[in-house]
C-alpha positions as CSV (number, residue, x, y, z in Angstrom):
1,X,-24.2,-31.2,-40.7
2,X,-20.8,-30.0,-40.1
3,X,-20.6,-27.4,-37.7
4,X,-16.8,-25.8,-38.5
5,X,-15.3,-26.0,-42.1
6,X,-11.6,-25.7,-42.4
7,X,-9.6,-24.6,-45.6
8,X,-6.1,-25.9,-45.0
9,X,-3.1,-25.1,-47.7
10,X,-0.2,-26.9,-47.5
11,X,3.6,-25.7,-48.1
12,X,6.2,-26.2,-51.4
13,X,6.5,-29.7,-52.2
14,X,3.0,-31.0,-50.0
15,X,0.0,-32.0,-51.2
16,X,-3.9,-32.3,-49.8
17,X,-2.4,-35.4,-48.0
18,X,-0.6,-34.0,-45.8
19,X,-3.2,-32.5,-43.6
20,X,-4.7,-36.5,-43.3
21,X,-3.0,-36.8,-40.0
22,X,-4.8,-33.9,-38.8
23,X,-8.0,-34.8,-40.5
24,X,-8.6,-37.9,-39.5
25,X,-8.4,-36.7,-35.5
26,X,-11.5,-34.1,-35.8
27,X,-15.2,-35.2,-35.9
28,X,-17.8,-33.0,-37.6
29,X,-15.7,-30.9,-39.1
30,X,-16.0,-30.1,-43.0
31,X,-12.0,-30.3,-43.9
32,X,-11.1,-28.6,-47.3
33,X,-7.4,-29.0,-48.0
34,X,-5.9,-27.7,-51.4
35,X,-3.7,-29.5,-53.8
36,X,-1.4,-26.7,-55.4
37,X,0.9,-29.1,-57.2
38,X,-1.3,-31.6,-58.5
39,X,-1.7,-32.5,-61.6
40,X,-5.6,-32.5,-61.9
41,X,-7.3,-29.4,-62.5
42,X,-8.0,-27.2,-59.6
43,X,-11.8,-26.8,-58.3
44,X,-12.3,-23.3,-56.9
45,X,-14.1,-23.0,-53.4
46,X,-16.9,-20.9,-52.6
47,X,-17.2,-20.3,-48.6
48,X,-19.5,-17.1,-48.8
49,X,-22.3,-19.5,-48.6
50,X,-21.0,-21.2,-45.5
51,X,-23.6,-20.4,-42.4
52,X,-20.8,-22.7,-39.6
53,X,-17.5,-21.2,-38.2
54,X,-15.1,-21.4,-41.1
55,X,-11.3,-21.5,-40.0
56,X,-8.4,-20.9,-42.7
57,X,-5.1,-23.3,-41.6
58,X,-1.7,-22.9,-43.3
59,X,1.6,-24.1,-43.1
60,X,4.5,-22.5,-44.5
61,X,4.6,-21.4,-47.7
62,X,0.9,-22.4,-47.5
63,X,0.1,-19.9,-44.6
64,X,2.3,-17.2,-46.3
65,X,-0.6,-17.1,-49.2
66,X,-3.1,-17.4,-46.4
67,X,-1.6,-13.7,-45.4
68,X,-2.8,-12.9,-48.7
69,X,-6.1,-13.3,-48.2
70,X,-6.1,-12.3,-44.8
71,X,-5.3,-8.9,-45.8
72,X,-7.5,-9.0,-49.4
73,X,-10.6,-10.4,-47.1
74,X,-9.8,-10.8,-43.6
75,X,-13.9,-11.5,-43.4
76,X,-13.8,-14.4,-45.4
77,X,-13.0,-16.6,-42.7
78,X,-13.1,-16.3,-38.7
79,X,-10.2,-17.4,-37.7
80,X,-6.7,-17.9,-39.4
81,X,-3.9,-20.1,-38.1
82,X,-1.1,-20.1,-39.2
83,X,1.7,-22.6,-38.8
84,X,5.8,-21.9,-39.0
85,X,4.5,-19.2,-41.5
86,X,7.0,-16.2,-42.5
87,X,5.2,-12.6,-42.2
88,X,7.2,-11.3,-44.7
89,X,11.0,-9.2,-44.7
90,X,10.7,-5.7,-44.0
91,X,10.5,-3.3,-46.7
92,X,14.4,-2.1,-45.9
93,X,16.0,-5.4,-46.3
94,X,16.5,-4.7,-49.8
95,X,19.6,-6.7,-50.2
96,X,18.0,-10.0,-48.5
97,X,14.8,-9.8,-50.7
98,X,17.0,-10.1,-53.7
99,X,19.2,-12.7,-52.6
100,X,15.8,-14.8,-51.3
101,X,14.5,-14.1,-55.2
102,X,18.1,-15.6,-56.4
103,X,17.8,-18.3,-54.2
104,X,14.7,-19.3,-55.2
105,X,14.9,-19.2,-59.0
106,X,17.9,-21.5,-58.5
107,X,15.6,-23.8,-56.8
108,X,13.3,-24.0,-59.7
109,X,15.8,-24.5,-62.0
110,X,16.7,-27.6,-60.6
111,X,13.3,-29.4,-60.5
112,X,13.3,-31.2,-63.4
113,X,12.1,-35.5,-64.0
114,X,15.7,-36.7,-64.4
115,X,17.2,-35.4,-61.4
116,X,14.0,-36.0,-59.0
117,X,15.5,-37.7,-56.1
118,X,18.8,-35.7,-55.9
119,X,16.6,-32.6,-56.1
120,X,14.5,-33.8,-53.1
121,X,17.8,-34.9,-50.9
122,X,19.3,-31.3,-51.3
123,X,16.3,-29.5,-50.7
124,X,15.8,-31.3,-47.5
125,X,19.1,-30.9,-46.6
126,X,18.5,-27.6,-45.4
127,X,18.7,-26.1,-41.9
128,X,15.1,-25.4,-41.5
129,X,14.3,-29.3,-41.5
130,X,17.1,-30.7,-39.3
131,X,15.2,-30.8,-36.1
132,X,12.2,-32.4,-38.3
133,X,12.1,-36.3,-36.9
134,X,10.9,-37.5,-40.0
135,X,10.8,-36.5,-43.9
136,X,7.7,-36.8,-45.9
137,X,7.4,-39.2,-49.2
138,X,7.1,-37.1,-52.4
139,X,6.8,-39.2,-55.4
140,X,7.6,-37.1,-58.7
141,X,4.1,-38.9,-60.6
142,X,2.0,-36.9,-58.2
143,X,3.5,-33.8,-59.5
144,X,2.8,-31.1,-62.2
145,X,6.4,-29.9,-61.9
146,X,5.4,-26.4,-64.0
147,X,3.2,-25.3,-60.9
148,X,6.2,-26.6,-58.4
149,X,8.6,-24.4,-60.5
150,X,6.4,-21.2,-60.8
151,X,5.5,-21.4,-56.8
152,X,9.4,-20.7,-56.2
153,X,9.3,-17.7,-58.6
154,X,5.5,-16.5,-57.7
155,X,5.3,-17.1,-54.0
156,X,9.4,-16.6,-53.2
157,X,9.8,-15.1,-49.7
158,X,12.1,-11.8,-51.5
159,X,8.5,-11.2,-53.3
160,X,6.3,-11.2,-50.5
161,X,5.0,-7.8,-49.2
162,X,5.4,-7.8,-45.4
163,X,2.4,-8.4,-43.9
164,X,3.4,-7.5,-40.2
165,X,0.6,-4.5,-40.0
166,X,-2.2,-6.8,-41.1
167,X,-1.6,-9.3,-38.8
168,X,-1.3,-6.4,-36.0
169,X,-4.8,-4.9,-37.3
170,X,-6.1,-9.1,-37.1
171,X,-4.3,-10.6,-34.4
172,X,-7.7,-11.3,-32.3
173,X,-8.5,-13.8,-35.1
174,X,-4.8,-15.0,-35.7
175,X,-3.3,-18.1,-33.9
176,X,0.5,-18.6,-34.6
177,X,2.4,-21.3,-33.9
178,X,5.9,-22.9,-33.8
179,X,7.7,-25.6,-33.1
180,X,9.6,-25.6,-30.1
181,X,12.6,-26.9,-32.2
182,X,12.6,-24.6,-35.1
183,X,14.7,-21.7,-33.5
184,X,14.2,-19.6,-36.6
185,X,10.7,-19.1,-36.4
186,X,10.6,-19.1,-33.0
187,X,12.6,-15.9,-33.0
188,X,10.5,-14.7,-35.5
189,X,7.4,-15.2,-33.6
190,X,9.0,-13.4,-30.2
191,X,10.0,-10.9,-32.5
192,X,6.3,-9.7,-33.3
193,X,5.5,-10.4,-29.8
194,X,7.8,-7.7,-28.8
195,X,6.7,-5.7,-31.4
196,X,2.9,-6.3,-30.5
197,X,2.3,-7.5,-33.8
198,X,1.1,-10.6,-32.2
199,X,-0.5,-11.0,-28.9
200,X,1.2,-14.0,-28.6
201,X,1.8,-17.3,-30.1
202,X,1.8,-20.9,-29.5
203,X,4.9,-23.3,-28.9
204,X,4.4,-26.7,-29.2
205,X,6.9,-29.7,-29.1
206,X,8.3,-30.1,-33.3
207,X,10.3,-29.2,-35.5
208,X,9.5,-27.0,-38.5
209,X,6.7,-29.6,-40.2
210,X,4.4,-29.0,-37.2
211,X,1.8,-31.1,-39.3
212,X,3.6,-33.8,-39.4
213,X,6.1,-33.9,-35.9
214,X,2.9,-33.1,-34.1
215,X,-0.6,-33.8,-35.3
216,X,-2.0,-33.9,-31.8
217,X,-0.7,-30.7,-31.0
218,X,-2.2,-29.4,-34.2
219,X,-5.6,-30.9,-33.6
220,X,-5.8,-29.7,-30.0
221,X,-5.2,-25.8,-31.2
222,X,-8.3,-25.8,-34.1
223,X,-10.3,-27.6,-30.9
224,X,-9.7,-24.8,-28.9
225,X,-11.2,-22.9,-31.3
226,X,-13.8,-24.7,-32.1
């Protein structure tokens, strides 16, 4: 019998397959990893029922929901990581939520079937991904572009409460962690440091896809908790 089960979400544009480098390294574990943009039907998961350790691992946009249930039920699992995961804008940038929202609507209005490939270049263009070595495949047939669409407008960053207190009233059972190359987050992780919202955090060698510049790395933080 498994002795640890982890619930892993991925971020926009992944899929359960993403956490398969990570997966595939850890014995006796029972690894749960959501598909949010699939186009088969969601299963929901019960983990009340769970006797073993049960860990909660996000990335990204994945971990920013993981926040959610941190703060709805921070009981409902033992430990949280969270990986180059945004705590949320404070309540007085105002002006930034807005232009986040903006932003992100844009986005989703240019996911369509017919422009696919160009959407994909442009969205990886970004700064976030440039010290990323490598860029993940995402074929548009494993997509139900509706729930790809509505994650911009549902889960958009300028929506998000900020969740920097609940992390504070948690952090004994919260692990954060950035890439040594991703200097945004990595301010933004110093930053609650400072502010003892964190005790501290972990830095280890990638870029912002942490599952995917550095699996090992990865692997080696839930095996510390385990």
């Amino acid at each position: 019998m498994p002795n640890t089960l982890i619930y892993a979400i991925h971020g926009f544009l992944g899929s359960a397959s993403d956490w398969n480098l990570v997966k595939n390294k850890l014995i006796n574990v029972n690894f749960v990893a959501e598909d949010l943009f699939s186009k088969d039907q969601q299963q929901e998961n019960s983990f009340s029922s769970f006797e073993a350790k049960k860990i909660f691992l996000g990335y990204s946009m994945g971990g920013r929901l993981g926040l959610q249930l941190l703060k709805k039920n921070s009981g409902l699992f033992d430990h949280y990581i969270f990986l180059s995961t945004n705590p949320g804008l404070p309540v007085t940038a105002d002006q930034e939520r807005k232009q986040l929202v903006a932003s992100d609507r844009k986005w989703s209005d240019k996911i369509n079937a017919e422009n696919w490939e160009s959407f994909l270049m442009e969205w990886y263009s970004q700064p976030i991904f440039k010290a990323s070595k490598e860029e993940p495949k995402r074929e548009l047939k494993d997509y139900d572009l509706f729930k790809l669409k509505e994650s911009l407008v549902k889960w958009s960053l300028g929506e998000q409460e900020d969740f920097s207190d609940i992390i504070k009233q948690n952090n004994y059972k919260v692990t954060w962690v950035v890439g040594d190359r991703d200097q945004k987050y990595c301010e933004i992780a110093k930053n609650m440091k400072n502010k003892a919202v964190l005790l501290d955090y972990k830095k280890i060698s990638g870029g912002h896809r942490l599952w995917l510049d550095n699996a090992e790395a990865v692997v080696s933080v839930i095996k510390d908790l385990i």
